[in-house]
C-alpha positions in Angstrom: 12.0 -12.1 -4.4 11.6 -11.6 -0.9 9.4 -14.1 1.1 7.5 -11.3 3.1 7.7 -7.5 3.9 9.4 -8.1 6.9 11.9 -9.3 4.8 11.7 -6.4 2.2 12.1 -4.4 5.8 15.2 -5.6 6.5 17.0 -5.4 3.2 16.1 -1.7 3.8 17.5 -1.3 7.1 20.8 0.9 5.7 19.2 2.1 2.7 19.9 6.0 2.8 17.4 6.6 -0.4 14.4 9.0 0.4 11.7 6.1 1.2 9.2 8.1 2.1 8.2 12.2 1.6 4.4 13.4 3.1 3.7 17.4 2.9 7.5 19.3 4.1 8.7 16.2 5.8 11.0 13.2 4.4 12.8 10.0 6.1 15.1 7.6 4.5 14.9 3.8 4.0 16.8 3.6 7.0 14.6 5.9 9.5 11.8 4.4 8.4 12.4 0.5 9.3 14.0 2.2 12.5 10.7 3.8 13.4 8.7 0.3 12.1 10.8 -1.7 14.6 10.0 0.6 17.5 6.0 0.2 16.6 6.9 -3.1 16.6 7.8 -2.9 20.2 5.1 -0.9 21.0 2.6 -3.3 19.7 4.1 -6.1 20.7 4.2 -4.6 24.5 0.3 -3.4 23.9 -0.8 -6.8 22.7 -3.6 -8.9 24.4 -5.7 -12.3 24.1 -6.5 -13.7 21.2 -5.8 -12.6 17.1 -3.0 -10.2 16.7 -5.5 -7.9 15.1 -4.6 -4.2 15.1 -7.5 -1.6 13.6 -6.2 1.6 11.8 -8.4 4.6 11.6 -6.5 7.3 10.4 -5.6 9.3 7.0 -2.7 8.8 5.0 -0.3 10.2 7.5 3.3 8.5 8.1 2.1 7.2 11.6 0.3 4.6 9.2 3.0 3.9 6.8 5.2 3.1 10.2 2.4 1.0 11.7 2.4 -1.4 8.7 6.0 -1.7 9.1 5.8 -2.2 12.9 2.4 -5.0 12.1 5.2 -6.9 9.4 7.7 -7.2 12.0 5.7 -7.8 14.9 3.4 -9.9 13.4 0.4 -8.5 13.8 -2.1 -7.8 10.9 -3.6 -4.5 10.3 -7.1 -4.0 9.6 -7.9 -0.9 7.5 -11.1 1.2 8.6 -12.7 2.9 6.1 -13.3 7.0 8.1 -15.8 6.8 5.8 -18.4 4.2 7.1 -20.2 5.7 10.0 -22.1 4.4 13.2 -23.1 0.5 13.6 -22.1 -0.4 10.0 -18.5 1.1 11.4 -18.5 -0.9 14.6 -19.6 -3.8 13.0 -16.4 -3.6 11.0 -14.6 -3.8 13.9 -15.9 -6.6 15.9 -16.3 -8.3 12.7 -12.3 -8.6 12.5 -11.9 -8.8 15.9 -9.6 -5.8 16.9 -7.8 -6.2 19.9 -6.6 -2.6 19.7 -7.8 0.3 17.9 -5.4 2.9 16.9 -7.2 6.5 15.7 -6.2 10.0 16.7 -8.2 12.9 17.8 -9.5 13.8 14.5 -11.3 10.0 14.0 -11.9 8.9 17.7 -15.5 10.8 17.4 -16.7 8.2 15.2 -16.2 5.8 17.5 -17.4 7.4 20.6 -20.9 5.6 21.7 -20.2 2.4 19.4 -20.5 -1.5 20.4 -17.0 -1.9 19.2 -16.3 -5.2 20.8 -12.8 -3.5 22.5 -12.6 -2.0 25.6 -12.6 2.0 25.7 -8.8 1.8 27.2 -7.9 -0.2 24.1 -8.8 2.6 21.9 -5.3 4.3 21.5 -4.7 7.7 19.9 -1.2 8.1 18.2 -1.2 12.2 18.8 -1.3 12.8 22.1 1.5 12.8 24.8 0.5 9.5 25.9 1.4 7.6 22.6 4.7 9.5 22.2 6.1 8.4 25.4 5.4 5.2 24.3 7.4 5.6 21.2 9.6 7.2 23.1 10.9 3.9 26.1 11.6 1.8 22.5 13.4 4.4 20.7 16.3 2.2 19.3 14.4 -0.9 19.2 16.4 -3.5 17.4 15.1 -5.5 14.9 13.3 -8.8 15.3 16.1 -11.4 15.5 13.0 -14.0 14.0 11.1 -12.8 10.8 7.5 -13.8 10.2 7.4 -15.4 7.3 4.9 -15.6 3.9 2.2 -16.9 5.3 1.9 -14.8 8.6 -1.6 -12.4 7.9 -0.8 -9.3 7.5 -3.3 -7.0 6.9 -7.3 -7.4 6.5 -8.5 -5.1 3.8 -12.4 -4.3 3.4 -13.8 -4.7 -0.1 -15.6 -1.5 -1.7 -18.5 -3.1 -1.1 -19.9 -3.2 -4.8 -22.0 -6.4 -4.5 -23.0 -6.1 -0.7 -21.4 -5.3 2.4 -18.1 -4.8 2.4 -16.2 -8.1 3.1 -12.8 -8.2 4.8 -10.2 -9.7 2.9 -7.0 -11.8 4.3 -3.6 -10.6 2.7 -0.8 -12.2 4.2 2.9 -11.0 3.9 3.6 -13.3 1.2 0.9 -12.5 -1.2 1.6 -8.7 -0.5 5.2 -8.7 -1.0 4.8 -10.9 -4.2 2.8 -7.4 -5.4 6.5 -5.6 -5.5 7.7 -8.0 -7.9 5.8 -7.1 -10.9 6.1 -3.2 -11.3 8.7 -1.7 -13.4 10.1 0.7 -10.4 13.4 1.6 -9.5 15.1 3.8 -6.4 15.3 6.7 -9.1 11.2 6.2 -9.1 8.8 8.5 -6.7 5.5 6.6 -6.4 3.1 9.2 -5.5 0.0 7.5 -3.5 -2.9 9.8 -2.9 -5.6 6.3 -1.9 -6.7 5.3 1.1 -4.0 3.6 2.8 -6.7 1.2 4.2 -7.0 -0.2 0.6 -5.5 -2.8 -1.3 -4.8 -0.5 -4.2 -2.9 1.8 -2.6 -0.9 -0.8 -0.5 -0.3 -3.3 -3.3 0.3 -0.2 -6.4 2.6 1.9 -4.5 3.2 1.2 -0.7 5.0 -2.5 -0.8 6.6 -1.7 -4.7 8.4 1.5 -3.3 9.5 -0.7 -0.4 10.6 -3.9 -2.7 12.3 -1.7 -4.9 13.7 1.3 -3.0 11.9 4.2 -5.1 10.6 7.0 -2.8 6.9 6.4 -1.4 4.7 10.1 -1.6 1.5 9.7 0.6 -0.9 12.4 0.7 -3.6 12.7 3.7 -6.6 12.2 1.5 -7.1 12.6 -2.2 -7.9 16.1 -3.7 -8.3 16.1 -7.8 -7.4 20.1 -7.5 -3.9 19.7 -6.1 -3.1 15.9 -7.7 -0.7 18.5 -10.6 0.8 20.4 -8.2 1.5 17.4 -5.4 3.2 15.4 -9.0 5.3 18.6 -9.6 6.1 19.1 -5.8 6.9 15.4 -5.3 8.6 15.0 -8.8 6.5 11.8 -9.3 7.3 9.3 -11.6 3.6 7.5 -10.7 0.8 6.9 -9.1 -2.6 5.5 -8.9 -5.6 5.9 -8.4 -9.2 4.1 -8.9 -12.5 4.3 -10.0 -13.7 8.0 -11.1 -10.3 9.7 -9.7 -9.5 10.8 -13.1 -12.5 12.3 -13.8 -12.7 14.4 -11.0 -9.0 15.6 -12.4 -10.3 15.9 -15.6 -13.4 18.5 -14.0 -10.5 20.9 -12.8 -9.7 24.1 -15.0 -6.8 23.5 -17.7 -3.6 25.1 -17.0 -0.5 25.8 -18.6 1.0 23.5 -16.5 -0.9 20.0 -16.7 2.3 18.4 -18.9 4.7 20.2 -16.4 5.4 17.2 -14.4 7.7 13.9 -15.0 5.0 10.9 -14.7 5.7 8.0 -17.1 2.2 6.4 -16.4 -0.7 5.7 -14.0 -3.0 3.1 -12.7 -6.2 3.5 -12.8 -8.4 0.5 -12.8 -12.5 1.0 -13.0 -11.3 4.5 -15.5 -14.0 4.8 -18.3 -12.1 4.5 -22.1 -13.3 8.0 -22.4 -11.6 9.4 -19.6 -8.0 7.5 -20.0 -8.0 9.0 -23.7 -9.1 12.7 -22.1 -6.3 11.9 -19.3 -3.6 11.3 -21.9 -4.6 14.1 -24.0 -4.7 16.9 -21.7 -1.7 15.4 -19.3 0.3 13.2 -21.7 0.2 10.6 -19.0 -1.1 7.3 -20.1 -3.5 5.1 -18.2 -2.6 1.6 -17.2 -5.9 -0.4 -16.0 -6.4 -4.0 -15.5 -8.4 -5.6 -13.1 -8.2 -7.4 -9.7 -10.5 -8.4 -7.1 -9.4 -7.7 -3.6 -9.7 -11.6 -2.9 -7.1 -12.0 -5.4 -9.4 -14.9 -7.0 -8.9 -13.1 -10.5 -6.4 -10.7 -11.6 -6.0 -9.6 -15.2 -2.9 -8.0 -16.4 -2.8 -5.5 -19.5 -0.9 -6.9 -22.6 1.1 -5.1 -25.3 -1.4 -5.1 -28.6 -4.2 -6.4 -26.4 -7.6 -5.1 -27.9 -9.3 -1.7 -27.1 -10.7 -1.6 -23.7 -9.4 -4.9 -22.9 -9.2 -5.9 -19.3 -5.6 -8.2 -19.9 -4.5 -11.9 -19.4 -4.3 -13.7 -16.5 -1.1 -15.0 -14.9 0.1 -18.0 -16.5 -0.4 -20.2 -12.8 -4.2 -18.5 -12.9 -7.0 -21.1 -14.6 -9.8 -18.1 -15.6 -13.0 -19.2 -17.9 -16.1 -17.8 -18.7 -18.9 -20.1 -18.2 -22.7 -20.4 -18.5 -23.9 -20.7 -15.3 -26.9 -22.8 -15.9 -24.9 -25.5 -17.5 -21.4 -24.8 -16.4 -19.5 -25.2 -19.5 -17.6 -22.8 -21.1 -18.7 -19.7 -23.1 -17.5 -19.5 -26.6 -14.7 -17.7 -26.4 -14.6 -14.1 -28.4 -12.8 -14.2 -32.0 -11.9 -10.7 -33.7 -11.5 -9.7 -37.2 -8.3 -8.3 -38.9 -9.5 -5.0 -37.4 -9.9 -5.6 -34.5 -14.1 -5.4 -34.6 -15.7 -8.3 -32.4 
């Protein structure tokens, strides 16, 4: 296994498989680690003072997908702005993390305009307007790094969902992200189809890094829609994707068609899914429903297990010490026991 993405980059560099695919559009492998390295030069040329921190705002557009390439071999980290936080709870995202650079485009600068965002108005950069193409444009060719960053170089900063507080910005660095490639079943026949926010883990560590570690086609969508999630599967010829929280419920509120087994998905993620809505899912689509659970920190993550009990969240990894404890006295809970059929 490769130590970091920039390394999973690399081993891509002449790979003439389909790597990514967003609305009519498609680039290789190969195009796009050629258009990471020249975002590589471009951020490299833009950096300033202080941490390499790079903030995102954007949709699922390729511009992003290339900007996490660039960020790996540059080795700056990307922070992930949620478009959806608004006004000083979005600025304080920002200076939180400590953006030297902000990269948006015309559609998102708005929410930005008036904020304390802790970086100077000239370091707010949109990627759709002339001025950004001509950048691109003086490093077309850029070669690759000769020196990789390695494992332990940060690479992005992704915000928690904010579940039990404000959100809280998480370190990944290229090492632990890469590692995420290792354990899905994926292969350059696969097409992992990624309708999440790009500035989440689950999206980067589900479908983003495992299409790049293993050389299946990456699918993005600009934002999630449950009423074309069928036809972008059909039109992409998924083999997967993922989603989270009540995703597949929403699906599951859209009119049955003829069509809703017309498509060639082997399975899906979808972690925080009620047990009611996975069997629903795999009735109605005949797609079944992989869960688990992970926290963003990566403190705990629980893996599902062939014959595992119903509604079961998994095991953890075999290097992973997880207990259950009484938090008054600290000791250990009694662990659950189940019957020959399977009742608690």
């Amino acid at each position: 296994m490769s130590g970091s993405i920039a390394e999973l980059l690399v081993a891509r560099a002449h790979d003439t498989n389909v790597g990514l695919r967003f609305e009519d559009a498609s680039w290789t492998w190969a195009e796009v680690v050629a258009a990471s390295a020249v975002r590589a030069a471009v951020l490299d040329q833009l950096r300033g003072e202080g941490p390499f921190h790079v903030g995102v705002l954007l949709d699922n557009v390729p511009e992003y997908v290339f900007l996490l390439g660039g960020a790996a071999l540059a080795g700056a980290t990307i922070v992930g702005i949620n478009p959806t936080r608004r006004g000083d709870a979005l600025a304080a995202d920002i200076r939180h993390t400590d953006c030297q650079l902000v990269l948006t485009d015309r559609v998102h600068a708005p929410l930005l305009h008036g904020l304390d965002l802790g970086v100077a108005p000239e370091r707010v950069v949109e990627i759709d307007v002339p001025e950004w193409h001509a950048r691109l444009e003086a490093h077309a060719g850029a070669m690759l790094p000769n020196s990789l960053p390695g494992p332990d170089t940060l690479f992005v900063l992704v915000f928690t969902s904010g579940s039990s507080g404000a959100p809280k910005a998480v370190r990944g660095t290229q090492g632990r992200f890469a590692g995420f490639g290792a354990g899905m079943p994926f292969t350059a026949d696969d097409v992992l189809y990624c309708p999440m926010p790009l500035f989440h883990g689950n999206a980067l560590a589900s479908c983003v890094v495992p299409a790049l570690a293993t050389g299946a086609t990456l699918a993005i969508r600009a934002r999630f829609s449950a009423s074309e999630l069928l036809a972008d599967l059909r039109r992409f010829d998924a083999t997967f994707f993922s989603t989270v929280g009540r995703a597949l419920s929403y699906v599951l509120a859209t009119p049955p068609t003829p069509h809703d087994r017309d498509h060639r998905v082997k399975f899906a993620l979808g972690p925080e899914s009620s047990a009611a809505d996975v069997r629903a899912f795999r009735e109605r689509f005949g797609i079944a429903i992989v869960q688990g659970y992970g926290q963003s920190e990566g403190a705990i993550v629980l893996a599902p297990t062939r014959g595992a009990q119903r509604g079961a969240l998994g095991v953890a990894a075999p290097e992973h010490d997880i207990v259950v404890v009484d938090p008054d006295s600290g000791v250990e809970c009694p662990r659950a026991e189940f019957d020959e059929h399977g009742r608690l």
